[in-house]
DOZA-173661 format. One line per 4 residues: number of its first residue (from 1); for each residue x, y, z of C-alpha. Coordinates in Angstrom, 3 decimals, always signed. Example, Ala and Ser with C-alpha at 12.3 -4.5 7.8 and 13.67 -1.06 7.14 Angstrom:
BEGIN
1) +12.300:-4.500:+7.800 ~ +13.670:-1.060:+7.140 .
! end
This chain:
BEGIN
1) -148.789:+7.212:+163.099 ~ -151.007:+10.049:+161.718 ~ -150.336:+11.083:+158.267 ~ -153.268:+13.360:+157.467 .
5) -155.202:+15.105:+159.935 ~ -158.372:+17.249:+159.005 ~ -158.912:+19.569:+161.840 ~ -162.196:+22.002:+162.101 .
9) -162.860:+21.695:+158.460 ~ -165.168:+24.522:+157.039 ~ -165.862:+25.321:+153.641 ~ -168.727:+27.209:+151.507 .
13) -168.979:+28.977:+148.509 ~ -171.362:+32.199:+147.384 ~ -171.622:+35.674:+148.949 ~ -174.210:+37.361:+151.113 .
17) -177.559:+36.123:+150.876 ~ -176.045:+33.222:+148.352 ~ -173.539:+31.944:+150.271 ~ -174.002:+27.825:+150.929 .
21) -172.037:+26.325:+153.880 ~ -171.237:+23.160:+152.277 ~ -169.295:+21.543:+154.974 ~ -168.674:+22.324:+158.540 .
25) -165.935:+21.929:+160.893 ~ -164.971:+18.178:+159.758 ~ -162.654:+16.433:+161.851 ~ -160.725:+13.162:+160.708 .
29) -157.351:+11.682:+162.288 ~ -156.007:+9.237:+159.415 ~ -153.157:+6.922:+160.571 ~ -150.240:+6.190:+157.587 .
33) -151.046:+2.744:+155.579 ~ -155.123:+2.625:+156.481 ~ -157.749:+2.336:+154.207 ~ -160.422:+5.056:+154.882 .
37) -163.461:+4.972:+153.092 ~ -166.133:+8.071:+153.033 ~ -170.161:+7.492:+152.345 ~ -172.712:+10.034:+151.311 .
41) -175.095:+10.845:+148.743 ~ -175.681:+13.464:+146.253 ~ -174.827:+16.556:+147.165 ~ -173.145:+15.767:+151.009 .
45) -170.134:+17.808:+150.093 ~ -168.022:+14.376:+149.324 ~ -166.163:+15.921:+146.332 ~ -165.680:+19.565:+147.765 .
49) -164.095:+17.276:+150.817 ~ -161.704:+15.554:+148.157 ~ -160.815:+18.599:+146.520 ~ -159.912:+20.385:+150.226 .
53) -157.375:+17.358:+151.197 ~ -156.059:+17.558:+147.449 ~ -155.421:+21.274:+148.219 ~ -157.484:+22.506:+145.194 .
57) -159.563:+24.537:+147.161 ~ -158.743:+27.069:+149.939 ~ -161.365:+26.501:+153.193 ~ -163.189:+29.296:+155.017 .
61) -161.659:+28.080:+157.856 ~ -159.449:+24.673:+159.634 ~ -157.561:+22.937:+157.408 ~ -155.860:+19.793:+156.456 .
65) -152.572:+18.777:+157.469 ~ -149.832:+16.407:+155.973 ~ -147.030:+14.803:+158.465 ~ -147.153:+18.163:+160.364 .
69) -147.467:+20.643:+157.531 ~ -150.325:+22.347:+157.016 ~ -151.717:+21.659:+152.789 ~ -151.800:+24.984:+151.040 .
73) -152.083:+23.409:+147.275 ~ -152.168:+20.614:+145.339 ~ -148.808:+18.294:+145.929 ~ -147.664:+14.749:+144.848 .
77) -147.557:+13.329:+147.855 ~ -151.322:+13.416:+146.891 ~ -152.458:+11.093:+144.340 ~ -155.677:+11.902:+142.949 .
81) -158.467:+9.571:+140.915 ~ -162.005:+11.099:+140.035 ~ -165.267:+9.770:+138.892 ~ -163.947:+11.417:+135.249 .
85) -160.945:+10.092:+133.741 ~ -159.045:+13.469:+132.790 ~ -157.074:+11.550:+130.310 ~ -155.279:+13.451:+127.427 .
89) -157.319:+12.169:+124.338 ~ -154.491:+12.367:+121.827 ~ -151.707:+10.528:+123.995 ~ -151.152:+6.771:+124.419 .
93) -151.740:+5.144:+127.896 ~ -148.330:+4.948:+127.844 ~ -147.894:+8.680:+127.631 ~ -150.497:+9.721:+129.742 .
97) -148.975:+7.652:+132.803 ~ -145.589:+8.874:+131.664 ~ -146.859:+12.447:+131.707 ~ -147.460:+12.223:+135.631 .
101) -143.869:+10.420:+135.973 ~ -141.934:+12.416:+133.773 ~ -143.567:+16.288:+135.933 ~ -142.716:+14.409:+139.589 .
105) -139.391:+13.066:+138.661 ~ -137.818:+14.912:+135.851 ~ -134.176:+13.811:+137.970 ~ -134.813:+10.537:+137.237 .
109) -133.118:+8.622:+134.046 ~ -135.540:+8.631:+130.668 ~ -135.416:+4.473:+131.217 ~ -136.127:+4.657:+135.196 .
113) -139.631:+6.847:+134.581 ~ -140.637:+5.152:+131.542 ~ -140.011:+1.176:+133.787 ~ -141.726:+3.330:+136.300 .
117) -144.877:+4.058:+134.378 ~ -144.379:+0.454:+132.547 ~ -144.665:-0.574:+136.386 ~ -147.928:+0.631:+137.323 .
121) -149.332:+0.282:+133.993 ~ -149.022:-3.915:+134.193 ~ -150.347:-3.686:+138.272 ~ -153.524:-2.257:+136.682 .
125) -153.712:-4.740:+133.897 ~ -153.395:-2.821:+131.112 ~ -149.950:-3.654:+129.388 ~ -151.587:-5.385:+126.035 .
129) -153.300:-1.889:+125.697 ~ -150.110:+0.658:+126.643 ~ -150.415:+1.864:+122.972 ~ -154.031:+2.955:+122.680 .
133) -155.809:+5.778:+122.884 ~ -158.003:+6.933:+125.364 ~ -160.777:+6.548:+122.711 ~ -160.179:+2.789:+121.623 .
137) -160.444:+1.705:+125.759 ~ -163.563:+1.052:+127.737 ~ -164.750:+3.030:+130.449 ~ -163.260:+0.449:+132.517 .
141) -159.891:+0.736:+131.402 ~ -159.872:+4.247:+131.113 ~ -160.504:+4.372:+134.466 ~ -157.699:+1.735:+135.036 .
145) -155.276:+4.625:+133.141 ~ -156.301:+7.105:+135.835 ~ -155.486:+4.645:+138.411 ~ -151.927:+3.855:+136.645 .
149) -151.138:+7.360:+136.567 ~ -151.906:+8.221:+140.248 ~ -150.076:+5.708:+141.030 ~ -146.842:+5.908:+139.589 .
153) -146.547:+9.462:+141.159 ~ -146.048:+7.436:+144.337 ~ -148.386:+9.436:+146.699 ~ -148.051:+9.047:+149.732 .
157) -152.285:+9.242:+150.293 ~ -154.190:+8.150:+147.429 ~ -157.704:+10.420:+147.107 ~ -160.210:+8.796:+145.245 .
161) -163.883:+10.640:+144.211 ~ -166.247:+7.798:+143.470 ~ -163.938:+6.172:+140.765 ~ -166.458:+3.203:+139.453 .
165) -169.787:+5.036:+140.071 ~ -170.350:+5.168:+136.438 ~ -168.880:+1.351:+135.311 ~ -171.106:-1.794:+134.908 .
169) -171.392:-4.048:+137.824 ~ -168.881:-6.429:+136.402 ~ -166.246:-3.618:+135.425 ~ -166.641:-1.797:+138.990 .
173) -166.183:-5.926:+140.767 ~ -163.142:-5.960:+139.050 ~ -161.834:-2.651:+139.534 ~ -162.832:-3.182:+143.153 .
177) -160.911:-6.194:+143.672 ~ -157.823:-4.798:+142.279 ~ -158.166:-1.517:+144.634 ~ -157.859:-4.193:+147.386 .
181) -154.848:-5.698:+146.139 ~ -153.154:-2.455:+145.470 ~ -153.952:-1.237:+149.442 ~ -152.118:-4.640:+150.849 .
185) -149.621:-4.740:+147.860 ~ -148.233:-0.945:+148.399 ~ -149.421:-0.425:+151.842 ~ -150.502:+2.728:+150.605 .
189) -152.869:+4.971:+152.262 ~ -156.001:+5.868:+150.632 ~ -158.994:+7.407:+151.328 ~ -161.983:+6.694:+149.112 .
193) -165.368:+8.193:+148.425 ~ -168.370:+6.165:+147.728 ~ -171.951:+5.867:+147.751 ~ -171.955:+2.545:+147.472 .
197) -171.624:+0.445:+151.146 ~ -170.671:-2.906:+149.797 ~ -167.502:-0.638:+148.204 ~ -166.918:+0.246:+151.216 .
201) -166.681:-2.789:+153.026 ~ -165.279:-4.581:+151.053 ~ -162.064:-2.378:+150.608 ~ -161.607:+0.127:+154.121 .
205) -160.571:-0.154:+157.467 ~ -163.095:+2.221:+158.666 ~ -166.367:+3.283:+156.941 ~ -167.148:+7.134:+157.774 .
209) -170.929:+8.538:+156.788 ~ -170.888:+12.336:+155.714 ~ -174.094:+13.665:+156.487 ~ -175.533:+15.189:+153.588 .
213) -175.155:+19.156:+153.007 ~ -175.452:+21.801:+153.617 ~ -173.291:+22.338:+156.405 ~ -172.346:+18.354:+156.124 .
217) -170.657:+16.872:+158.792 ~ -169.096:+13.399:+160.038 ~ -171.564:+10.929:+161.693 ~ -169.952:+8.212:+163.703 .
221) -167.364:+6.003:+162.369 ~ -167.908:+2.172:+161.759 ~ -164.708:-0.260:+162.025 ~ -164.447:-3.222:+159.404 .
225) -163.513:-6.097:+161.727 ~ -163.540:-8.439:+158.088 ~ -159.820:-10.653:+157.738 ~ -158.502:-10.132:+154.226 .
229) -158.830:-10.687:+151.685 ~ -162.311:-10.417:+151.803 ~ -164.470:-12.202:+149.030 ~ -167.553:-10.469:+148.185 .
233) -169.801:-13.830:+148.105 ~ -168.194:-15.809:+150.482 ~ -168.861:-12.330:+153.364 ~ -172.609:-12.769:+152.756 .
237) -172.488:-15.901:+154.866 ~ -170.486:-13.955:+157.413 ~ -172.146:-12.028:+160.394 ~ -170.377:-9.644:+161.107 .
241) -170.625:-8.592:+157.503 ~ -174.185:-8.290:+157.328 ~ -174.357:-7.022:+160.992 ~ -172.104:-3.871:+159.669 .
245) -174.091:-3.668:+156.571 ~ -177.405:-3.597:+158.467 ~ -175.936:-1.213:+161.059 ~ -174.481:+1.314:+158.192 .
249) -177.295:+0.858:+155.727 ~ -180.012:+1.976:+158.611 ~ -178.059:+4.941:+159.835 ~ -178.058:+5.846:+156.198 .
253) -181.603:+5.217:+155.794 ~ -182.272:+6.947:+158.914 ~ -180.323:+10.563:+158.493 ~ -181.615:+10.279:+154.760 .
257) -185.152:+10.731:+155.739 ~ -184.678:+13.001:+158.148 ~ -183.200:+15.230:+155.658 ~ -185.145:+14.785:+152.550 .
261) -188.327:+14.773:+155.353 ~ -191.943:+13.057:+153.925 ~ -193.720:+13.294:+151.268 ~ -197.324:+15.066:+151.992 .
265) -200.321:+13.664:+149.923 ~ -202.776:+15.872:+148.573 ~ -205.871:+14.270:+148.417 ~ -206.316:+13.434:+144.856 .
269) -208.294:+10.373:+144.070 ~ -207.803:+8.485:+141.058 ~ -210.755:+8.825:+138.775 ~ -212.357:+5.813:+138.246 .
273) -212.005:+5.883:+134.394 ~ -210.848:+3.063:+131.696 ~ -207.686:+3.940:+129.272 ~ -210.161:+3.979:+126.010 .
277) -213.060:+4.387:+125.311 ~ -215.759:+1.709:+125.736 ~ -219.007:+1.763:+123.863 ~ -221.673:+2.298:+126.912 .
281) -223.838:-1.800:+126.842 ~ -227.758:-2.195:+126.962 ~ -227.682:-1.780:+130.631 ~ -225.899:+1.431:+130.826 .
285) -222.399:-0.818:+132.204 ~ -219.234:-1.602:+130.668 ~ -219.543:-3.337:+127.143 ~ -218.822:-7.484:+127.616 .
289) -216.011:-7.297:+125.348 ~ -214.446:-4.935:+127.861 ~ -215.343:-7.339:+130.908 ~ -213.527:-10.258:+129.152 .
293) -210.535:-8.030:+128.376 ~ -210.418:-6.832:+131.991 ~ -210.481:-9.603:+133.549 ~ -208.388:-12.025:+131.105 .
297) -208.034:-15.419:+130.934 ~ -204.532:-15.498:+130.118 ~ -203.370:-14.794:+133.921 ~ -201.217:-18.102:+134.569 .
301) -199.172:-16.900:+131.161 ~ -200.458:-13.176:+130.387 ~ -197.052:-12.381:+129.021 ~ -195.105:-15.192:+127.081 .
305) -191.508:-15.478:+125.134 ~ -191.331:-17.752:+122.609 ~ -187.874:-19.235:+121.427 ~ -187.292:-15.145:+121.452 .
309) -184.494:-14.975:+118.875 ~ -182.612:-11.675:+117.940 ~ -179.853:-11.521:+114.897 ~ -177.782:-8.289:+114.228 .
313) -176.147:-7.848:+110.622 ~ -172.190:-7.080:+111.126 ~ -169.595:-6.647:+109.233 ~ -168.379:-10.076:+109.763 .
317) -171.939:-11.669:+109.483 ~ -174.886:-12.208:+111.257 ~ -174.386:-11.969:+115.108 ~ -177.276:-13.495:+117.319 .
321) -177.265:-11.859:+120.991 ~ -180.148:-13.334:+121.833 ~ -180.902:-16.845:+121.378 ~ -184.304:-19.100:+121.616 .
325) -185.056:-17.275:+125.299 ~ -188.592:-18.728:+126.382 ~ -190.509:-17.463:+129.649 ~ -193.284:-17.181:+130.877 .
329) -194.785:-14.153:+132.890 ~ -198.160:-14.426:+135.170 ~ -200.449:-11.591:+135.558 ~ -199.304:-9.076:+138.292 .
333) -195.966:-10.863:+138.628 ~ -192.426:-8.884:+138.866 ~ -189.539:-9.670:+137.454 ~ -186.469:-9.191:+137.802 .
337) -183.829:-9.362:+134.982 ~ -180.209:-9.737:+135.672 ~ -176.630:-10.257:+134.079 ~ -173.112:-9.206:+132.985 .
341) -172.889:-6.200:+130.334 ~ -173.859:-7.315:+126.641 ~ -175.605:-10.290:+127.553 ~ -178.475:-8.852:+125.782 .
345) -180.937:-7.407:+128.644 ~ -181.997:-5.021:+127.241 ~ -182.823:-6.221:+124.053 ~ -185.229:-8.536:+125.119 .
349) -186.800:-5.760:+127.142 ~ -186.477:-3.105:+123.735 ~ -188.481:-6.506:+122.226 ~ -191.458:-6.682:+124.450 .
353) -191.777:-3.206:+124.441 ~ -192.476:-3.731:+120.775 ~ -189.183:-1.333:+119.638 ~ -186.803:-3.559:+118.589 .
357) -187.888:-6.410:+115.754 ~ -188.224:-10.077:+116.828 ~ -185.836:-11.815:+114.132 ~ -187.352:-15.032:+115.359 .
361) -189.741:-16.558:+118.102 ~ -192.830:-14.900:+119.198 ~ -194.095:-12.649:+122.122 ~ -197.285:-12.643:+123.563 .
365) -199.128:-10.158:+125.838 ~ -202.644:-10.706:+127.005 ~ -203.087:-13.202:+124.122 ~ -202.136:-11.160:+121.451 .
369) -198.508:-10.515:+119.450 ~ -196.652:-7.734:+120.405 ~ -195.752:-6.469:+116.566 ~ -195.527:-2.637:+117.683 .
373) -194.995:-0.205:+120.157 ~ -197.982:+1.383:+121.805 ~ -199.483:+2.568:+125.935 ~ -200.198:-0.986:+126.657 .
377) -196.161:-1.453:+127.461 ~ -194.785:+1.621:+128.909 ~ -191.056:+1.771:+129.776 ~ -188.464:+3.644:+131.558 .
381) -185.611:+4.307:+130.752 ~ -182.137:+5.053:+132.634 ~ -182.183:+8.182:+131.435 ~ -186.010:+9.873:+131.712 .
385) -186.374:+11.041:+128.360 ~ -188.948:+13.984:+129.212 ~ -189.430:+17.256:+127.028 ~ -187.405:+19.978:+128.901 .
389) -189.458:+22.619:+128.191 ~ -192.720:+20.660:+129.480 ~ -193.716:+21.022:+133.071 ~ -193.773:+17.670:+135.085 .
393) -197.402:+17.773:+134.829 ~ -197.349:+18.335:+130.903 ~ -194.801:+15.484:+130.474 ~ -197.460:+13.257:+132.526 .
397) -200.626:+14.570:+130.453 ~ -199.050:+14.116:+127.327 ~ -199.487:+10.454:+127.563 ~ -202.603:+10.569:+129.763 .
401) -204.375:+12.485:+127.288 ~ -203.521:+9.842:+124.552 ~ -205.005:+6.705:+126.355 ~ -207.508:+8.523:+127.893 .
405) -209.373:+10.205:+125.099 ~ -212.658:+10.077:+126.084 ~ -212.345:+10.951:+129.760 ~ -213.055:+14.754:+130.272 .
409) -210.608:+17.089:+130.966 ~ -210.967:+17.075:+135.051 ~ -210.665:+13.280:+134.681 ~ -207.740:+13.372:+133.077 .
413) -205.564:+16.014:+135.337 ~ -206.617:+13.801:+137.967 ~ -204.717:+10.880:+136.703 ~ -201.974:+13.160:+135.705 .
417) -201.802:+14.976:+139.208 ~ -202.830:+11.411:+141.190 ~ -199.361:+9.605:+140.054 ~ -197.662:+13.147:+140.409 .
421) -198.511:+13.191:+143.931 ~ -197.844:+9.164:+144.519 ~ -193.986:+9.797:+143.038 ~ -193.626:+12.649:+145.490 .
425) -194.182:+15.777:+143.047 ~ -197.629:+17.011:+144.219 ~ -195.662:+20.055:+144.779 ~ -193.583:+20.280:+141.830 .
429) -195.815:+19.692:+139.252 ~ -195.813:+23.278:+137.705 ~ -191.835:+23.202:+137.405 ~ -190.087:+22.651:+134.058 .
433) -188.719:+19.214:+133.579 ~ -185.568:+21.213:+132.567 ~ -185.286:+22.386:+136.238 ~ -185.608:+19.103:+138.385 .
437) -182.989:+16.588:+139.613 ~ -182.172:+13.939:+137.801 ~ -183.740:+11.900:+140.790 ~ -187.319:+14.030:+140.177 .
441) -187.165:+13.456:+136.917 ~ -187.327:+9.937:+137.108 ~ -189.884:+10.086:+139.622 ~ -191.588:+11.495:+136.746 .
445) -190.810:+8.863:+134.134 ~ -192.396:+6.248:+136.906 ~ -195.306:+8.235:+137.500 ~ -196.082:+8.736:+133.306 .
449) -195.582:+5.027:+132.734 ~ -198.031:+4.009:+135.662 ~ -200.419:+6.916:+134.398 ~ -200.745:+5.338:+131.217 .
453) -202.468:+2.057:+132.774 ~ -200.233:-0.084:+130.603 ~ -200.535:-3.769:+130.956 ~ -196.758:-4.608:+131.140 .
457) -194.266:-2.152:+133.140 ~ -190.877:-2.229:+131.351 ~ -188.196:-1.015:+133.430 ~ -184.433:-0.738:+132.158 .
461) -181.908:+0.165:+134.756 ~ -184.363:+2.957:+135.652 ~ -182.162:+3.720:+138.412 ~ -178.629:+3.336:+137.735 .
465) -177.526:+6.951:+136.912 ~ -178.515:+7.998:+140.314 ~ -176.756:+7.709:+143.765 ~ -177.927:+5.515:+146.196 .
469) -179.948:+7.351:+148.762 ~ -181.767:+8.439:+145.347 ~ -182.062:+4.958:+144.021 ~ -182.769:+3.526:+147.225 .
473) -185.694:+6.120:+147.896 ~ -187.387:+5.602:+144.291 ~ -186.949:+1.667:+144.980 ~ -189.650:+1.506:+148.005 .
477) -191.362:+4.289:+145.725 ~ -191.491:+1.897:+142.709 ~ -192.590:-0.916:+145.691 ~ -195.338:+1.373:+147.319 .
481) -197.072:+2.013:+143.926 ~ -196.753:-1.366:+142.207 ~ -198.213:-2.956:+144.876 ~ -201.428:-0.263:+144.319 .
485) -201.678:-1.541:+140.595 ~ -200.001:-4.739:+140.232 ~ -199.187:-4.316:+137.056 ~ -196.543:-6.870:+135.450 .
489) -193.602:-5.523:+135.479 ~ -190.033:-6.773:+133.844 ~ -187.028:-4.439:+135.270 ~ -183.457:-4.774:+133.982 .
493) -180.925:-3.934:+136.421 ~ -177.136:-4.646:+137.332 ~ -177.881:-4.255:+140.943 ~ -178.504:-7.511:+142.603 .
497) -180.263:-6.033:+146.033 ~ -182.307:-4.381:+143.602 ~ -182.980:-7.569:+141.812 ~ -184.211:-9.463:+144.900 .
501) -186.259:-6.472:+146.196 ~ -188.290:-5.595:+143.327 ~ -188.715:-9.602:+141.921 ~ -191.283:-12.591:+142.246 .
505) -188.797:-14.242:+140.442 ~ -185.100:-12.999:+139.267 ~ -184.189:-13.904:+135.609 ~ -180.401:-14.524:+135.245 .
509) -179.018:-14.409:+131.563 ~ -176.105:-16.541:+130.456 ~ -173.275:-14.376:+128.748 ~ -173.310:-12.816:+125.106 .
513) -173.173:-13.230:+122.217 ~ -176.679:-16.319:+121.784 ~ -177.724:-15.029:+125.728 ~ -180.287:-16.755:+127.026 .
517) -181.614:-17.808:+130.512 ~ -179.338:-19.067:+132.834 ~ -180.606:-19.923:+136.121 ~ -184.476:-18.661:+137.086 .
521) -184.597:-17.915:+140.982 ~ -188.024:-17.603:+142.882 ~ -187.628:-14.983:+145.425 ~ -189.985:-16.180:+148.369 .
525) -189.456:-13.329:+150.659 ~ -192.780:-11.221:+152.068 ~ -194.590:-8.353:+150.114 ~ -194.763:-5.506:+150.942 .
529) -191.117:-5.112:+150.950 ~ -188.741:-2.286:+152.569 ~ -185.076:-2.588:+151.954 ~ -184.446:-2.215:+156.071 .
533) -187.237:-4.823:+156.513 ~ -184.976:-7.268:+154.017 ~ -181.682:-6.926:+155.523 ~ -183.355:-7.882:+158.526 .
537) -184.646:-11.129:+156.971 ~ -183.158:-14.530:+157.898 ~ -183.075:-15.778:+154.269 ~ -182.279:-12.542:+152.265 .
541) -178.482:-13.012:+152.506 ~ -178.953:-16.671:+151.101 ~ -180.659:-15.267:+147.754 ~ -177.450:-12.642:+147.527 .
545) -175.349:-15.294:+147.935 ~ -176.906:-16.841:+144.925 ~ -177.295:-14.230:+142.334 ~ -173.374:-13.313:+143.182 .
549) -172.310:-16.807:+142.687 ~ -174.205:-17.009:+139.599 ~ -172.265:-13.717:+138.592 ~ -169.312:-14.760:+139.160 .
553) -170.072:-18.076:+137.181 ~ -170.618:-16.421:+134.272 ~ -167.551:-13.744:+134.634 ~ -165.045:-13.175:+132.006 .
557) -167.441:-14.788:+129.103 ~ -167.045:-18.141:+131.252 ~ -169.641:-20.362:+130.069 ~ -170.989:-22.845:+133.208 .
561) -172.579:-25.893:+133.305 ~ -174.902:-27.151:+134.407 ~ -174.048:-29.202:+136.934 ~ -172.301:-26.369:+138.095 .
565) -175.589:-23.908:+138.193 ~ -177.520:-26.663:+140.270 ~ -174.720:-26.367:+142.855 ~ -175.164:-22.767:+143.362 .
569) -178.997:-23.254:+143.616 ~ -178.216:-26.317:+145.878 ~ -176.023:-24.138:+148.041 ~ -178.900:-21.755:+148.264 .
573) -181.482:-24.791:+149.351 ~ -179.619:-25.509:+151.948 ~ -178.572:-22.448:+153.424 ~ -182.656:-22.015:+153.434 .
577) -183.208:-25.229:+154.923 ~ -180.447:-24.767:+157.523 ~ -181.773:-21.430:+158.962 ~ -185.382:-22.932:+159.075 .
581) -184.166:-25.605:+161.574 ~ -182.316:-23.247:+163.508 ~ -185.875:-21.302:+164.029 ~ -187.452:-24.300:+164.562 .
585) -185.061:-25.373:+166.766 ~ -185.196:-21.502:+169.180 ~ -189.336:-21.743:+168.883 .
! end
């Protein structure tokens, strides 16, 4: 039976020469108790959609209609969770749940609402915390409060606007898996919005891609044919899972590049200049010193921890996050760098990059301690630190002009504008970093670090603020001009197809506090790598499988051991060694 229709959909906003058709004439037949789930990037017109079937916003023209009734406003028969919480900072959870209760059933006895809210509160785990404050709760369990409080206003159709896009992997695996239980525990119909595909599997009925804006439509629908409950490692052996993923992902892929269209090059040439400035030898060539440096003998172990040891002061005495981490990194090599929230990532990486004080143990880069910052170890940050009221270009040259002093001034632009035009911004060079996407501007924190011809690339969660057409775009970006330079590279991320696309070798960190490595996996897949080339590939599910069960080893502060770890690697081994034979076996 069809509980909420959306018929000839239409909405824009603007007048004249300014108006923007955000979405046209959407269509969408949703039957009562299904599990819906809406993909699309940045800008697609996902929340404006959300907002329509919420009845917060009037469209131009069609409409959406509820058992019948066309929706002229906003209604409780229409739960509704956003990416931001909305919570009322100076009320308890309690009271913020019983808020919602209390406005859609003021008939009810002051005992039934407050069981009620009590109710919903436990189903999202959060009865040891009923008396805090939004402030004294995570991002996680505020999130959980929002969820509470939708709820216990017993919708009917539960709208949800990317709820976990801005948790931790770990917080957003939970959250997930208690979405799921909710759907089959209240039967409730809900229709979520995500840019994340795995989401979507793992939770909906059908998976629906809106194409992105303006005028954004529906593209064709894709049925989850998965039995429940579905466990997120266990699906990666299953193939109709990663036949649906493959099939959604490349449509994605596909109507993603067609509208973003192709980067043009324009020509520039890298100069063929050093980042300091040599003294000239006998023979008019590069000094010997230089030629040593250059070439290095340190390439089997050109970057190396030592019993890496870091020690905070606290109020209840020293706390050590990290603890005796050793590795070794060979010249050119990527890594990958991967684990739950607090288990000290980025530390190690604020470390290396010669920011953050060694307490004890050593590191080593080309031979030499790493005692200081400085252009030899360029990072990038999640969030692209650039001077707003610099150009792109100026936020480039600033650096450029620092390593670079002796080059001449044409030289220089060259290497500014060269890694400009490699990121994608040929074009926008002359705009102020104040004016670009968050998506351009980290193409321009990539291209500044690689301008700087550092000899270690320190990446930390460069990508994780952005949405995934954005991330998955800068990925094969990243790919396309590492594999120019080759520069070793570290890169801490949450995302484990990230992980395995980027890495030589994934790093996976035991749990916080005294982190340290848990489980080292070599990533033997072929360079150069596209993200529709790996889904493709026989073993690339079987190093998922891996980093997820490791994950999920670790979750909840669970310490493994090892016996355990070897297992998962075991499991990996022979899911490799299985799928050989089976080629073997068709050739």
């Amino acid at each position: 039976m069809t509980i909420l229709e959306i018929s000839s959909l239409s909405v824009g906003f603007g007048d004249g020469a300014d108006r923007r058709n955000v979405l046209t004439d959407v269509n969408l037949k949703v039957q009562e108790g299904e599990f819906v789930a809406i993909v699309g990037f940045s800008g697609a017109g996902k929340t404006t959609l959300i907002s329509a079937l919420a009845g917060l916003i009037k469209p131009d023209k069609g409409g959406v209609i509820f058992r019948g009734k066309e929706v002229t406003g906003p209604g409780p028969e229409r739960g509704v969770v956003f990416q931001s919480y909305s919570l009322m900072p100076w009320l308890t959870v309690k009271d913020n749940v019983g808020l919602a209760v209390d406005s859609v059933f003021p008939q009810k006895p002051r005992a039934k609402r407050a069981e009620l809210g009590a109710d919903y509160i436990e189903m999202v785990g959060l009865s040891h915390a009923a008396d805090r404050r939004p402030a004294e709760l995570s991002g996680g369990m505020r999130q959980r409060v929002a969820v509470a409080r939708a709820l216990a206003m017993q919708p009917n159709v539960l709208l949800m606007d990317e709820p976990l896009s801005a948790l931790d992997a770990l917080t957003r695996a939970k959250l997930q898996d208690e979405f799921a239980g909710i759907s089959q525990k209240e039967k409730k119909t809900i229709i979520l919005v995500t840019n994340d595909v795995d989401e979507a599997i793992l939770l909906a009925d059908r998976i629906i891609p809106l194409k992105p804006g303006p005028e954004a439509t529906f593209g064709p629908e894709f049925k989850v044919n998965l039995p429940r409950p579905r466990d997120r490692g266990a699906m990666n052996s299953d193939a109709e899972f990663m036949r649906l993923r493959g099939e959604i992902t490349d449509y994605l892929l596909e109507i993603g590049a067609s509208a973003s269209g192709s980067a043009e090059e324009d020509g520039i040439k890298l100069p063929n200049i050093v980042p300091f400035a040599p003294k000239t030898g006998a023979d008019g060539g590069l000094p010997t010193a230089y030629k040593r440096e250059a070439e290095s003998p340190h390439s089997d172990r050109f970057l190396e921890l030592s019993q890496l040891t870091k020690v905070y002061p606290t109020p209840k005495g020293p706390l050590t996050v990290v603890d005796e981490l050793s590795l070794k990194v060979n010249k050119g090599e990527f890594i990958s760098l991967i684990g739950h929230s607090g288990c000290g990532k980025s530390t190690v990486l604020s470390m290396v990059a010669g920011l953050n004080e060694v307490t004890e143990g050593a590191i080593i880069l080309d031979g030499k301690h790493i005692t200081q910052a400085g252009p030899d170890k360029a990072v990038v940050f999640q969030a692209p630190s650039l001077l707003p009221w610099l150009t792109a270009y100026e936020n480039v040259a600033l650096g450029v002009d620092k390593v670079y002093p002796n080059a001449t001034a044409t030289e220089r632009e060259d290497v500014a504008r060269y890694y400009l035009s490699r990121v994608g911004l040929g074009d926008a060079g002359d705009t102020l970093a104040a004016d670009l996407s968050n998506g351009m501007k980290q193409r321009v924190g990539i291209a500044r670090a690689f301008a700087l011809s550092p000899k270690v690339l320190l990446l930390d969660e460069p990508f994780g603020m952005l949405d995934s057409l954005t991330r998955w775009e800068l990925q094969d970006l990243l790919m396309d001009v590492w594999k120019r330079t080759q520069v070793t590279a570290i890169c801490v991320t949450h995302d484990v197809d990230e992980a395995i696309l980027l890495a030589d070798r994934v790093v996976m960190m035991s749990n916080g506090p005294n982190a340290t490595i848990g489980n080292i996996m070599e990533v033997d897949l072929p360079r150069p790598r596209s993200r529709k080339a790996l889904l493709n590939h026989p073993d690339y599910y079987a190093y998922r499988e891996e980093l997820l069960d490791f994950l999920e080893a670790y979750e909840g502060g669970a310490n493994p051991s090892e016996e355990q770890l070897r297992s998962i690697q075991q499991k990996r081994a022979m899911r490799l060694d299985r799928q050989k034979a089976a080629i073997d076996a068709a050739e």
